[in-house]
N, C-alpha and C positions, 0 to 999 in steps of 0.2 A: 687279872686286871680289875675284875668286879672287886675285888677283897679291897682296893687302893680309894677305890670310890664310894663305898659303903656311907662312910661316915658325911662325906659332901650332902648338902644340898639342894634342889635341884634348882636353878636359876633357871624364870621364866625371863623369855626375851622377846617382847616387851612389857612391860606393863604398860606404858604410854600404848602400845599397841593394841594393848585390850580395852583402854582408853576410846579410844578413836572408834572401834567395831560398839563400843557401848554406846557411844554416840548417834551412829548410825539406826542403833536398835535399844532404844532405852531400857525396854522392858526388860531386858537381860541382863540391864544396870549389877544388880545384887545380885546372880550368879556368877557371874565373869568376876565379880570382887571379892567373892568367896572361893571360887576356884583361883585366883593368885595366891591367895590367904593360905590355902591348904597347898598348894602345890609346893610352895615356895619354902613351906616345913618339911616335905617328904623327902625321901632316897630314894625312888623309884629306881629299882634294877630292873623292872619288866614288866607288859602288861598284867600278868598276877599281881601286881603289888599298887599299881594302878587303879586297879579294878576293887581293890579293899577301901581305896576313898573314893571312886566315881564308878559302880558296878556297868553302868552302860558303854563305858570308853571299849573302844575298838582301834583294831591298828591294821593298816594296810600296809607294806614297808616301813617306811619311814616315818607316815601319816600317823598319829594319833587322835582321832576324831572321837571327839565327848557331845554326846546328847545334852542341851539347852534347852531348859525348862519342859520337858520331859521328849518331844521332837518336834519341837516348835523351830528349833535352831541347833548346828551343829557348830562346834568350834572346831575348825581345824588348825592343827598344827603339824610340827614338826618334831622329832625329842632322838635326842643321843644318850641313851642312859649309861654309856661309858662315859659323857661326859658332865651328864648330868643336865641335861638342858635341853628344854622344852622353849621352840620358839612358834611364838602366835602368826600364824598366819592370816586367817578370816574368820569371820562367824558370817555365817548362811541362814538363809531360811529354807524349809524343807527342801521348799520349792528347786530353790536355786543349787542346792546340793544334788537336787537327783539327774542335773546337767554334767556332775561328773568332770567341769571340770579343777576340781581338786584337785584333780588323782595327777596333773602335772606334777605334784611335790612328791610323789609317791616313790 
């Protein structure tokens, strides 16, 4: 099934949503806009291929969480790499990340 998906890729959902979390946190403005930029060219089949344009990304199930400005903030998301899509769910600040609750999307 991976061979059919290859070539797709990957559709971040949302960008308005990575919008609105940039908002909340300005400073993260130009990562969050670089990371659409880059994601939004890739095929990601799995976190190895992930990890070739963002070495810090980790994945808990379903969870795909990238380090934000080095761990000043985590972007959590969500990603189907059968289907090729990565959807935004929050950006955190340490803080708020190590209350865990993320890990509902997990």
């Amino acid at each position: 099934m991976y061979a059919l998906c290859e070539h797709f890729l990957v559709n971040v959902i949302s960008r308005r949503g990575l919008m609105i979390e940039a908002k909340r946190h300005p400073e993260a403005t130009a990562w969050l806009a670089h990371f659409y930029r880059v994601a939004r060219k890739s095929a990601w089949r799995g976190l190895h291929e992930v990890r070739l344009q963002f070495p810090s990304a980790d994945q808990v199930g379903n969870v795909l969480i990238f380090d934000v400005l080095g761990t000043k903030y985590r972007l959590i998301t969500t990603v189907s790499y059968k289907r090729q899509s990565v959807f935004i769910k929050v950006l955190l600040t340490h803080r708020e990340y190590e209350r865990k609750e993320w890990m509902k999307w997990a």
